[in-house]
N, C-alpha and C positions, 0 to 999 in steps of 0.2 A: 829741809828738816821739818818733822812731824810736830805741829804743836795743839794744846788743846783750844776747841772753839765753844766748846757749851757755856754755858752763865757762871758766871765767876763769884757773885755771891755768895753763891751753895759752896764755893769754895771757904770760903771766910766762914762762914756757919760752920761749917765741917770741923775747920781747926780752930775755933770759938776762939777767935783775934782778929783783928782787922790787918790786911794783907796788904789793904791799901792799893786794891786791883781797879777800881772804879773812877779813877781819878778824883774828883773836887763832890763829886759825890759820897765820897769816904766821910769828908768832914763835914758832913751834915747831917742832920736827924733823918733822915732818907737812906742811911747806914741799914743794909740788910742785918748786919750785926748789932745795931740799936734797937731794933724793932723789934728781932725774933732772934733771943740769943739764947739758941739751943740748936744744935744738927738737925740738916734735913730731912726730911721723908717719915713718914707716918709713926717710925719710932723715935725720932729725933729727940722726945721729953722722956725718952723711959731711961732706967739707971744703966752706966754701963760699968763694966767690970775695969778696972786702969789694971794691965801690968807692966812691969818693966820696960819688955818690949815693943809692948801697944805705946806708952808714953817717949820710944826712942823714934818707933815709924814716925808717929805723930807729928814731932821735931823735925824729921827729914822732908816731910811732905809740907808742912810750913814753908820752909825755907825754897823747897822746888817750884811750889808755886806761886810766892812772893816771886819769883827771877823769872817764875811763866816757861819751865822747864822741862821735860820727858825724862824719865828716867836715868834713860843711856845716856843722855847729854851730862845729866847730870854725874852719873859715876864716873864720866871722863873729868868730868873739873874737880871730885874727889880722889881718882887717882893723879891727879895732877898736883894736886894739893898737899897729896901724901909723899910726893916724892922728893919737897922743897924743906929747902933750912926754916925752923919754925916751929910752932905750934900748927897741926893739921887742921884744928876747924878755925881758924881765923885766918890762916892762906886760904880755906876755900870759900870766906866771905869775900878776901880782896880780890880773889880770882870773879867773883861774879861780879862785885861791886866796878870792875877793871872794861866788865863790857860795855863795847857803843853805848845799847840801847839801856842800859843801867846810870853811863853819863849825861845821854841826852836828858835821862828822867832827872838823876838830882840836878841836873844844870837848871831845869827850870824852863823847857823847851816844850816838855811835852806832861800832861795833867798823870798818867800811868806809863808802867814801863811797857804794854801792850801797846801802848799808843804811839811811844818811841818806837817800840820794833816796827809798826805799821812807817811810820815817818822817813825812818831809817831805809827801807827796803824799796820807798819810793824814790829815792836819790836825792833827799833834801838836804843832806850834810856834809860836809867836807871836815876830813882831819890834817893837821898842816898843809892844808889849801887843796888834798886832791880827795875827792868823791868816794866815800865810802858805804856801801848798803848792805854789808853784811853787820847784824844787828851784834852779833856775837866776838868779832872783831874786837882784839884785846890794847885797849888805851894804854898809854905807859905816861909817867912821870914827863913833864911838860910836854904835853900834845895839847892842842888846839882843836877843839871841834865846834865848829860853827855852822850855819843856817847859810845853806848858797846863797847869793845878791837875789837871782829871781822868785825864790821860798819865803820870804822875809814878810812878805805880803799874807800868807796862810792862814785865817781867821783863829785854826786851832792852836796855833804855835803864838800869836799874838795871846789871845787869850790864854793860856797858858802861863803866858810870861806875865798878865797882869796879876796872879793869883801867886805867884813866886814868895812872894811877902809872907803869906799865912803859910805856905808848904816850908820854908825853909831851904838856903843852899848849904851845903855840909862845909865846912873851914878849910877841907885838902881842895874844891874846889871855887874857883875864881870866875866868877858871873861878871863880862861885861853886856848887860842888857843892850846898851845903844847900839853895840856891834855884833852883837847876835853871836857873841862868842864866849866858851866856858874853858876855862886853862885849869888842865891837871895837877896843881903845884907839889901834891908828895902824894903818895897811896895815905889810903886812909886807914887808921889805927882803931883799935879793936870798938875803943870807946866811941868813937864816933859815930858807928854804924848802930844804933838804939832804935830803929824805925823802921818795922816794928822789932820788938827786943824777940830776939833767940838765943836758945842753948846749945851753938856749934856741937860741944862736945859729947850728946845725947847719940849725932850722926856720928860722931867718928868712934861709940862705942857701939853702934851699929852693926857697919859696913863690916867691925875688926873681927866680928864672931867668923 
């Protein structure tokens, strides 16, 4: 799967929020979005016109690239989301929030969710004990993913886990630190997911035109 490689910052800039793509460098004054909060490139301070539509893309490409997402991937976990009992835009936050490399990140494993999909695809994790490296791989209600016995040693994933405290673990998930394991105990609910804040339902006035 195609994903983007350029500077992730300009991404944050762009949708004037923090996306929270840079890991532990988000939370400090070294924030691209601290320092120059206004969009990229040479007109990035001039005025820009909002309409409707411009303010629904806007929302969609937040959320695509908070998840570090393509498009098409993306409309697949929107029509995925559209076909479930529910509300459509908060099935397709639990559908993202539901992947690997989404759990590895709030478990407290890895500092971004780029850094989990990097992690993930190198074969460092196991779900109910066997090897998992597709980062997109859909977790369900009491799964186990945890850090192989030989990964444990990782400098990144150590450090990571010492920073856990100021990043936060979300309450549907279960951090045992000592055992390098995070338990799924229920999907997570609308309110939970604040970080950063979105307006699902911007995208699902979208897609419906």
């Amino acid at each position: 799967m195609a994903r983007y490689t350029g500077p992730v910052c300009r991404l944050c800039r762009r949708e004037n929020m923090k996306l929270f793509l840079k890991g532990d460098r988000c939370h400090t004054d070294k924030c691209a979005v601290e320092r120059r909060n206004y969009a990229p490139g040479q007109h990035g301070q001039g005025r820009v016109k909002v309409t409707n539509y411009g303010t629904q893309l806007r929302e969609k490409q937040r959320v695509k690239r908070s998840y570090g997402l393509l498009e098409a991937q993306f409309r697949s976990y929107f029509a995925e989301a559209d076909r479930m009992k529910g509300v459509t835009g908060e099935n397709l936050l639990v559908l993202l929030e539901r992947r690997l490399d989404s759990i590895i990140y709030r478990s407290g494993f890895a500092t971004s969710r780029n850094e989990a999909r990097m992690l993930v695809r190198q074969g460092h994790f196991l779900v109910n004990g066997r090897k998992v490296n597709i980062p997109s791989f859909s977790v369900r209600v009491g799964d186990v993913a945890e850090v192989r016995e030989k990964s444990r040693k990782i400098a990144r994933v150590n450090e990571a886990l010492d920073g856990v405290m100021r990043r936060g673990v979300p309450s549907w998930i279960e951090l045992d630190r000592t055992a390098f394991k995070g338990t799924v105990k229920t999907l997570p609910i609308r309110e939970e997911m604040t970080t950063p804040v979105f307006q699902e339902h911007l995208i699902v006035e979208l897609y419906s035109k």
